[in-house]
C-alpha positions as CSV (number, residue, x, y, z in Angstrom):
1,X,-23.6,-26.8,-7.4
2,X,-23.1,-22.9,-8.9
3,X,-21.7,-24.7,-11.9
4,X,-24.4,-26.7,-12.8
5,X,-22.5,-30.0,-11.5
6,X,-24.8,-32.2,-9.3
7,X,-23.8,-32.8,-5.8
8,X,-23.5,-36.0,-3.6
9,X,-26.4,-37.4,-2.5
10,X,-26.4,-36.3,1.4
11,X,-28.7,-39.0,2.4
12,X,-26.0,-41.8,1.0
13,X,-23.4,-39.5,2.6
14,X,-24.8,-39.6,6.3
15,X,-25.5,-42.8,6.0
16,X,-22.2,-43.9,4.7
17,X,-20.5,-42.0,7.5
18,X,-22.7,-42.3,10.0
19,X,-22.3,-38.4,10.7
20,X,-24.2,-34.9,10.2
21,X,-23.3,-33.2,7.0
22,X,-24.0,-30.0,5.1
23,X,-24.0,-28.5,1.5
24,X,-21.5,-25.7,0.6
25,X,-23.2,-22.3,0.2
26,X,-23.4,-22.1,-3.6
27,X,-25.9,-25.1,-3.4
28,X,-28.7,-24.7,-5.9
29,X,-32.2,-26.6,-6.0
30,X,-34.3,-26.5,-9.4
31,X,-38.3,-26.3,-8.7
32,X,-40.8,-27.8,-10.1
33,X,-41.1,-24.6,-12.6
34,X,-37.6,-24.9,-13.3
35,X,-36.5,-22.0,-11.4
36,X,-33.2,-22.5,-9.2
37,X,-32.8,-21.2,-5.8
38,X,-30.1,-21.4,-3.4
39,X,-30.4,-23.5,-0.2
40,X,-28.7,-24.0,2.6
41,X,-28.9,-27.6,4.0
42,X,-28.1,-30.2,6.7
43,X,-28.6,-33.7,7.0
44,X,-28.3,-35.7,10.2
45,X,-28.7,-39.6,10.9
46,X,-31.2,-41.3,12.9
47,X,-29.6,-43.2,15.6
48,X,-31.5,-46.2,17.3
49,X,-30.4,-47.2,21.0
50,X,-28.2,-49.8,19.7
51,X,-26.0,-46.9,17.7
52,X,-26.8,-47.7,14.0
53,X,-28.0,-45.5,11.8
54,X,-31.6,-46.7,11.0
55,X,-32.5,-43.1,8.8
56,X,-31.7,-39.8,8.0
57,X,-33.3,-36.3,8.7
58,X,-33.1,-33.7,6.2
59,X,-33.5,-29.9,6.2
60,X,-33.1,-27.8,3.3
61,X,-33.6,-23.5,3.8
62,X,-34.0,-21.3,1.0
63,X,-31.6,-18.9,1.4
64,X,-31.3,-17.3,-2.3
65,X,-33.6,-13.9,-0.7
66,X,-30.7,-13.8,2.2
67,X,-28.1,-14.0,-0.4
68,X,-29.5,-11.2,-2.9
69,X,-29.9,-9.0,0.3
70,X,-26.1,-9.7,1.6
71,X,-25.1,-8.7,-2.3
72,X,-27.5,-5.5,-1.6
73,X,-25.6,-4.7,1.3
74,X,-22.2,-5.1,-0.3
75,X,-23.5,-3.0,-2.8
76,X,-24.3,0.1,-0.8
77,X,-21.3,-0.7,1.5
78,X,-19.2,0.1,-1.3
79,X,-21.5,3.1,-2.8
80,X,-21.0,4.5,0.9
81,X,-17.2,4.2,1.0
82,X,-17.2,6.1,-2.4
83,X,-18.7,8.9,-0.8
84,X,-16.7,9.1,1.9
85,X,-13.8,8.8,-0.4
86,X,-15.0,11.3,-3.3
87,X,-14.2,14.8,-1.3
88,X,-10.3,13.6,-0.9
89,X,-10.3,12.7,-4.7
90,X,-11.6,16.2,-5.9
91,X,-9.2,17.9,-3.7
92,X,-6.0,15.4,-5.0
93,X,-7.5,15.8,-8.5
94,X,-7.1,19.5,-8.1
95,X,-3.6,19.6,-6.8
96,X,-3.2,17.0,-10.0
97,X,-4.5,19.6,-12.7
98,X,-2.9,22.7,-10.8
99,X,0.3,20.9,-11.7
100,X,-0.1,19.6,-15.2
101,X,-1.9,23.2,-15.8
102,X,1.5,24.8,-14.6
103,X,4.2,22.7,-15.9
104,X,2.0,23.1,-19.6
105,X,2.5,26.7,-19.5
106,X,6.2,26.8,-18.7
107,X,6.7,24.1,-21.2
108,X,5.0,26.5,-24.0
109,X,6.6,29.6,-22.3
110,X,10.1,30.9,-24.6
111,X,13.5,30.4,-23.2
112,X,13.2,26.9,-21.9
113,X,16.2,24.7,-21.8
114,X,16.2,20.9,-23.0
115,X,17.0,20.1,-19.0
116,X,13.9,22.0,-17.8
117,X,11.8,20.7,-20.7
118,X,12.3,17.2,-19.1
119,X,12.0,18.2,-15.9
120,X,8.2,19.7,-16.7
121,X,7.4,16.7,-18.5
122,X,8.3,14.2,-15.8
123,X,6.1,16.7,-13.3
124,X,3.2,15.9,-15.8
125,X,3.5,12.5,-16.3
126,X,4.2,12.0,-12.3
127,X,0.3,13.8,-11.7
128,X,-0.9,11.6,-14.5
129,X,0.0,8.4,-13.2
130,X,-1.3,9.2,-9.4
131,X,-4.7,10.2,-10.9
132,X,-5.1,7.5,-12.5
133,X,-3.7,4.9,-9.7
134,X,-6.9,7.0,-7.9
135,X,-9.6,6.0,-10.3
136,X,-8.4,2.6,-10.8
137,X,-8.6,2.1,-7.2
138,X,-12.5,3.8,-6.7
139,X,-13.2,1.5,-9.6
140,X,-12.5,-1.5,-8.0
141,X,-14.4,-0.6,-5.2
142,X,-17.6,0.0,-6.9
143,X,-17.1,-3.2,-9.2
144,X,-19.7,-5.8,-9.0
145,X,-18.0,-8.9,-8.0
146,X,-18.7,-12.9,-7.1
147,X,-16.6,-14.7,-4.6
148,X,-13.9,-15.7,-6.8
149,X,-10.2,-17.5,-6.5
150,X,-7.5,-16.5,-7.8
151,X,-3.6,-16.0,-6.3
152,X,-2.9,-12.1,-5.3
153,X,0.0,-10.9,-3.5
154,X,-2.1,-9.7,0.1
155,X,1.2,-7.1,0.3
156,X,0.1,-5.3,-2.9
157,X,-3.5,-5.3,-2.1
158,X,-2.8,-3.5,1.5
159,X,-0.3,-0.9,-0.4
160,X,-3.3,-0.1,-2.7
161,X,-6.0,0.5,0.3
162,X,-3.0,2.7,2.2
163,X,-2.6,4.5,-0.7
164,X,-6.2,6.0,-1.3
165,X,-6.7,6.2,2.8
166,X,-3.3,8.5,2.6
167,X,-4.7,10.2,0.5
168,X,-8.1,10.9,0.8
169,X,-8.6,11.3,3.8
170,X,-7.1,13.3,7.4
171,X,-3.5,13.3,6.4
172,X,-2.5,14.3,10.1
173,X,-3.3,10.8,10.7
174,X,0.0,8.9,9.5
175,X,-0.1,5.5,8.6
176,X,3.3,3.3,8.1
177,X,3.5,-0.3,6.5
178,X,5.5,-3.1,7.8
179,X,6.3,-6.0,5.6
180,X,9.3,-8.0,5.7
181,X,7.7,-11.6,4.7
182,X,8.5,-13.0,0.7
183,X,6.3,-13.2,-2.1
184,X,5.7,-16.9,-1.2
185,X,4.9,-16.1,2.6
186,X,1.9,-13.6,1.8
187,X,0.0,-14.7,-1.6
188,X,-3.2,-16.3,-1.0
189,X,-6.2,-17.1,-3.0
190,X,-9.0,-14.4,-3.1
191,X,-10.2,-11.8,-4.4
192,X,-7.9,-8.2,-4.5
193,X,-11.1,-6.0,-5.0
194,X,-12.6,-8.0,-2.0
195,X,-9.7,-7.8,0.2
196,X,-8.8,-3.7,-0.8
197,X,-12.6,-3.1,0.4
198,X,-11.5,-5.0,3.4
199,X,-8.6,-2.6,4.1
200,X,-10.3,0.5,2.9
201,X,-13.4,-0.1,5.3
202,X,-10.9,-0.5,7.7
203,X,-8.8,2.6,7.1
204,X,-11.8,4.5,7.1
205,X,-13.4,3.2,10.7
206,X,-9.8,3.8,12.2
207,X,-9.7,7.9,10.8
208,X,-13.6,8.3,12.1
209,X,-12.2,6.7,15.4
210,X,-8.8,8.6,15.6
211,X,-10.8,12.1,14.7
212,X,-7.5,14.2,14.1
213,X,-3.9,13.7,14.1
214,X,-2.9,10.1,15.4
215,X,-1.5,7.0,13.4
216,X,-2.6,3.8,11.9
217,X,0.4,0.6,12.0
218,X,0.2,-2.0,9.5
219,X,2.5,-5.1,9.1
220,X,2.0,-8.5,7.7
221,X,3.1,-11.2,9.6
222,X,3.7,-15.5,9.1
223,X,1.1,-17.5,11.5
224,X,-0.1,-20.6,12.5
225,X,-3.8,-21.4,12.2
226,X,-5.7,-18.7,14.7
227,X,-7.4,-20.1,18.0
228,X,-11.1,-21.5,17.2
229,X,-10.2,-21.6,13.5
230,X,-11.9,-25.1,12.5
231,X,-9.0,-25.9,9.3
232,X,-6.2,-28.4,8.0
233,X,-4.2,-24.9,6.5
234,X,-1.6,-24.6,8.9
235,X,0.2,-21.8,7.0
236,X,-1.1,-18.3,7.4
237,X,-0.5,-14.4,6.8
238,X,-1.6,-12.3,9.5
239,X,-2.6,-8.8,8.9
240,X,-2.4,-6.2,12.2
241,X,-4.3,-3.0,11.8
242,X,-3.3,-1.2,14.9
243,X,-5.2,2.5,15.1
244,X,-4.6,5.2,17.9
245,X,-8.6,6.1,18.1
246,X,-10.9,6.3,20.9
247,X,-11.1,2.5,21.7
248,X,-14.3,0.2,21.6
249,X,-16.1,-0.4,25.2
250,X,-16.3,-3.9,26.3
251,X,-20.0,-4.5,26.0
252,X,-19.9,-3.3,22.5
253,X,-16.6,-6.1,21.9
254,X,-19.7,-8.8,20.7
255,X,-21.7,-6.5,18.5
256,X,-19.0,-4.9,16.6
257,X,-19.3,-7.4,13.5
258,X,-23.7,-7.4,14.1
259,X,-25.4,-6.1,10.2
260,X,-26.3,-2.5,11.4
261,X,-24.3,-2.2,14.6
262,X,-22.9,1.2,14.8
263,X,-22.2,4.2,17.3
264,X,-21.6,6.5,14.5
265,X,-25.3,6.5,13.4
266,X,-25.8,10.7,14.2
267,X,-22.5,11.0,11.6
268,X,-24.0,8.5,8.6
269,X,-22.4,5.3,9.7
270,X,-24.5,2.0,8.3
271,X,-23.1,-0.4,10.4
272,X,-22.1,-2.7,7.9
273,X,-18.7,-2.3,7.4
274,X,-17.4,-4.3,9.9
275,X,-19.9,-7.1,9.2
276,X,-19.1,-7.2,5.8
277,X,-15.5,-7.2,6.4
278,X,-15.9,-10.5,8.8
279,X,-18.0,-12.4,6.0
280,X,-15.6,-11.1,3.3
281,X,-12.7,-12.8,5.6
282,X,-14.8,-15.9,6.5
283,X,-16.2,-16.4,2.5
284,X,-11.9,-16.9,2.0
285,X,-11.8,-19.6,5.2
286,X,-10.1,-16.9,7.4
287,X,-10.7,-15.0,10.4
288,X,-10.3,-11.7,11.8
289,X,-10.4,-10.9,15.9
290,X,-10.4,-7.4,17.1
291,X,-8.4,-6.3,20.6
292,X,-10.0,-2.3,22.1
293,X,-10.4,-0.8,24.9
294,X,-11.2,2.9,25.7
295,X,-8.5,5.4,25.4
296,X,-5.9,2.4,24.4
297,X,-7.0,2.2,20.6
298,X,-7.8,-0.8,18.1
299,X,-6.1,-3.4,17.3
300,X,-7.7,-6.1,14.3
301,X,-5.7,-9.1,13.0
302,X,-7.0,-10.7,10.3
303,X,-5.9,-14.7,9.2
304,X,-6.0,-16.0,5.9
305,X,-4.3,-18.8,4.3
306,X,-1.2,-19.3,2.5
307,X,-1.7,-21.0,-1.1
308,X,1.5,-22.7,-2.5
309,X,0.6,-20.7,-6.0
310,X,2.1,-17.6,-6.8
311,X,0.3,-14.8,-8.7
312,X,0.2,-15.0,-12.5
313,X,3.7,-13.4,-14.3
314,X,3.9,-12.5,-18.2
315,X,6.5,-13.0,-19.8
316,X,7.5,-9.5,-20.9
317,X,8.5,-8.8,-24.5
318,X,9.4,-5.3,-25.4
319,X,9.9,-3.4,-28.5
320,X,13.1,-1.7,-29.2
321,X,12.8,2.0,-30.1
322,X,15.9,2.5,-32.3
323,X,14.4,-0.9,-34.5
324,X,11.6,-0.1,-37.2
325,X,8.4,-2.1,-36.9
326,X,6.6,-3.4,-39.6
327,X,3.0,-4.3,-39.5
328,X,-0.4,-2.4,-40.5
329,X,-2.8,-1.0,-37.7
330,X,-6.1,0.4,-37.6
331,X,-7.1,2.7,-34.5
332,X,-10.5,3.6,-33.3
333,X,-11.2,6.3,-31.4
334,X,-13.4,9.1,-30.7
335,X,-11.7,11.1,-29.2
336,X,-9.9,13.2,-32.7
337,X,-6.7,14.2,-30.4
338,X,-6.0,10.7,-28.9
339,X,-6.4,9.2,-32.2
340,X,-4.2,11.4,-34.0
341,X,-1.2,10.9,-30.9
342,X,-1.8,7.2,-31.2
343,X,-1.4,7.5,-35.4
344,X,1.3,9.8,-34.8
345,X,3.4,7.4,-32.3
346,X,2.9,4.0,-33.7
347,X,3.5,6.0,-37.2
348,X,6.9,6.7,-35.7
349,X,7.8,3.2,-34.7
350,X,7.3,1.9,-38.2
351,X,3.8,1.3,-38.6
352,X,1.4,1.7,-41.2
353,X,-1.6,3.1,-39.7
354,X,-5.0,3.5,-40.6
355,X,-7.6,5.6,-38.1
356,X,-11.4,5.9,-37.7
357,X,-12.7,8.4,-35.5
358,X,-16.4,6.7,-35.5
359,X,-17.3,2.6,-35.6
360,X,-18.6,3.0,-39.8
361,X,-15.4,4.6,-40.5
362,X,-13.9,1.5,-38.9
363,X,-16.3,-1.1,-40.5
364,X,-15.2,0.5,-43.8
365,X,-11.4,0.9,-43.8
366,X,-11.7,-3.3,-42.3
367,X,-13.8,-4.3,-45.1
368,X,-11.1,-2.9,-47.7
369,X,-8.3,-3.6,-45.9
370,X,-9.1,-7.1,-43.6
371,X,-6.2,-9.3,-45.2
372,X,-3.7,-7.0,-44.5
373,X,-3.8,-5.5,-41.3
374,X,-2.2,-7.6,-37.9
375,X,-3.7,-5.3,-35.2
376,X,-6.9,-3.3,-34.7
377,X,-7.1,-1.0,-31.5
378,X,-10.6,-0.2,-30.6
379,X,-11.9,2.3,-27.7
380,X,-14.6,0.4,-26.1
381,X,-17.2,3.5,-25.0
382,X,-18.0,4.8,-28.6
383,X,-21.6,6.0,-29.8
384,X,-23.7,4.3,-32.4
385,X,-21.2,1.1,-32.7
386,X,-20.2,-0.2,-29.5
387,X,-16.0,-1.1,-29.4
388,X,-17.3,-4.7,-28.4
389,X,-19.7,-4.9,-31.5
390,X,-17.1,-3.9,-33.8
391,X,-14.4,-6.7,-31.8
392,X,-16.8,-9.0,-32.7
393,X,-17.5,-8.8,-35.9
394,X,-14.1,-8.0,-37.0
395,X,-13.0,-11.4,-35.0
396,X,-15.7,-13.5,-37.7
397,X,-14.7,-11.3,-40.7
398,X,-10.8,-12.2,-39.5
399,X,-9.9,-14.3,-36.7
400,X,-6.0,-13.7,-37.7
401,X,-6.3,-10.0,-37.1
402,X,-5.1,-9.2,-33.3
403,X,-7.4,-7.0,-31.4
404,X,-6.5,-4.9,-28.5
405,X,-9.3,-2.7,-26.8
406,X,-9.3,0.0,-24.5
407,X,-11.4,2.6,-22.0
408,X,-11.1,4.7,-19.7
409,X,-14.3,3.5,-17.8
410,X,-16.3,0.6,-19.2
411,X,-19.9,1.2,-19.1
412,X,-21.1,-2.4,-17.5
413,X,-19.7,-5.3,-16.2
414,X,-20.0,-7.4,-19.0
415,X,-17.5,-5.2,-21.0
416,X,-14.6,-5.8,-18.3
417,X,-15.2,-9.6,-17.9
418,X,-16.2,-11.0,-20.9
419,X,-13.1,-11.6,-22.8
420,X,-13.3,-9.3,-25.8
421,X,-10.3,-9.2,-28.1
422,X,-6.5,-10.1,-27.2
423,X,-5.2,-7.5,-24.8
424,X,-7.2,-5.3,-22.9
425,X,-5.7,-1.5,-21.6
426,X,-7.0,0.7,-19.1
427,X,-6.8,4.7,-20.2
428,X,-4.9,6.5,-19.0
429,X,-2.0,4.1,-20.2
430,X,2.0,5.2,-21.5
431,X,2.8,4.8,-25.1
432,X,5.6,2.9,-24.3
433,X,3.1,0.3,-22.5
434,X,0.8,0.0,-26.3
435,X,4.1,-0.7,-28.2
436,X,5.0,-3.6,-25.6
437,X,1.4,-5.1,-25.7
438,X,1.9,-4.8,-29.8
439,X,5.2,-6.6,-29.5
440,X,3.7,-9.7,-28.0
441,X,0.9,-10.0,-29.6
442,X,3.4,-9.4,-33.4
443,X,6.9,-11.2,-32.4
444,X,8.1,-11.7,-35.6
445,X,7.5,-7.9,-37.5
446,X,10.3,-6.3,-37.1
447,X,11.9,-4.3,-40.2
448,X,15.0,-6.0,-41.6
449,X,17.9,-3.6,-41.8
């Protein structure tokens, strides 16, 4: 298997059943060099007259070349929705900075009142946090990914893709969202980057079919199993995408979901959006059907299961503002004014701080100072000393020492999903959000009265 594990033996499988078999998709072979490939295999019995099974017949097909090309595909699928996406961005972006350039120069302006000064703030801190719900969402898009399992909340996912299609694309088109189903009635196991692509590709086939002011319906629905769905779930969530475009005609209904299908070829489309949707929703052992005609719009519905988990919940522990703190930090950053408002801020709460705008500065104040401090916070992207290097080595110098690192953009995959340090935080991220990751990782350092 992809784990290394061996699998059954499929000849002492047919012939214990009696029946054709086949090997899951993540199937590897090693060669006689040693090199592993991918295969895709069946194995049927040999059936005399008499109806015993006398021998089995197996094929095996390399299929690792068809899997590196799907993983191409995906790859440019999401480079392409990017694009699409990246002239919205710059204009919200704009609209972003006209306000935080605005509400700074009133702020610094004379004759301000205490009200007005937090009225300017929260206008600031409002742009912040939808800029940065913006990046976070292109990111995941453009993130390398494997198939992976995990409980997510589908509701959440399909608020995050309606979010950037509001706002990055035709806003006369409105779109509402219909949920009334509980926690327990829509988590399912998967993937949320996978699945916001899904809704994303979606959105973005529905505005290029709508061309100008229509409307997009959403709502998440309980179902049984869908008709010619081959499963034992009998527990589903059913998503309806419902769009007032142009319609598909009927002889296209069969190609729609065909690798490089597409009417939209004279305005850039790839035709691989809808195909990668349906193997995205197939890869999770769900289905998606589509309901057109011209003039009468687009209707999709896609199945998945229900799992009986429920998404992973922290338990929160918060700091208390008007109690001191008592602990020594270290910050690294290289970025002067973010260090100095981080030294400034956790100063205020009570600790000791020690900062480092470059990785030697760091190496040195942890060398004279290792047995003392509780928490280093290290910016990941840093020049000559790498925030993950300098995790490292402070982990072997001082396992005790808690470690939280953070980026605004990490420059590979590796950084993201290798576990480096204790608690990892996206820039841009509140102060107040630092303090609460500090006060889990340091339960027990609060000042005594």
């Amino acid at each position: 298997s992809s784990d290394g594990r061996p699998v059954a033996d499929p000849v002492e499988q047919v012939l214990h059943s009696g029946t054709m078999i086949g090997l899951a998709n993540s199937t590897s072979l090693r060669t006689k060099t040693g090199e592993m490939r991918l295969i895709a295999d069946a194995a049927a019995p040999i059936k005399y007259p008499d109806g015993n099974t006398h021998g089995v017949v197996v094929v095996f097909r390399d299929v690792t070349d068809e899997y590196a090309l799907r993983h191409t595909l995906i790859q440019s699928d999401k480079l392409r929705v990017a694009g699409v996406l990246a002239g919205g961005m710059a204009h919200e972006f704009n609209n972003a900075l006209a306000i935080i350039s605005g509400a700074v120069e009133a702020i610094k302006s004379d004759g301000l009142q205490d009200r007005e000064h937090t009225r300017h703030f929260s206008m600031i801190e409002q742009a912040i946090k939808r800029s940065s719900s913006l990046t976070n969402r292109l990111l995941a898009i453009g993130r390398r990914s494997d198939v992976t399992l995990a409980p997510i909340d589908l509701l959440t996912v399909v608020e995050h893709a309606v979010e950037v299609i509001s706002r990055t694309t035709d806003r006369t088109v409105r779109i509402t969202l219909d949920c009334t189903l509980e926690t327990d009635e829509r988590t399912v196991n998967g993937d949320a980057s996978a699945f916001e692509s899904v809704f994303i590709n979606l959105g973005l086939n529905s505005i290029q079919s709508i061309d100008g002011p229509g409307k997009i319906d959403v709502s998440l629905q309980s179902s049984g199993p869908p008709p010619g769905l081959d499963t034992d779930e009998t527990r589903f969530v059913k998503v309806i995408w419902k769009d007032s475009g142009g319609g598909i005609k009927r002889e296209n209904h069969d190609k729609i979901f065909e690798p490089f299908f597409t009417t939209k070829a004279d305005t850039g489309g790839s035709g691989l959006g809808l195909s990668i949707i349906q193997s995205t929703v197939l890869a999770y052992a769900g289905k998606i059907e589509m309901e057109s005609a011209p003039g009468q719009g687009t209707t999709f519905k896609i199945y998945l299961p229900i799992t009986d988990q429920l998404p992973d919940t922290v338990a929160i522990t918060t700091f208390d503002e008007h109690v001191p703190m008592n602990g020594k930090i270290l910050i690294v950053d290289d970025e002067p004014s973010f260090l100095a408002l981080l030294s400034e801020f956790l100063s205020g709460c009570g600790y000791q701080t020690f900062a480092a705008v470059n990785g030697n500065e760091a190496l040195e104040i942890f060398t004279r100072h290792k047995d003392e401090l509780d928490v280093v916070i290290l910016d990941l992207n840093m020049p000559n000393i790498s925030g993950a290097e300098l995790a490292h080595r402070f982990h072997l110098e001082q396992p005790r020492c808690k470690i939280i690192v953070s980026s605004g953009y990490a420059r590979s995959d590796t950084d993201v999903t290798t576990p480096i340090g204790d608690v990892y935080m996206k820039k841009p991220y509140e102060l107040r959000e630092l303090a609460n990751a500090i006060a889990r990782l340091l339960p027990n350092t609060t000042r005594d009265q």
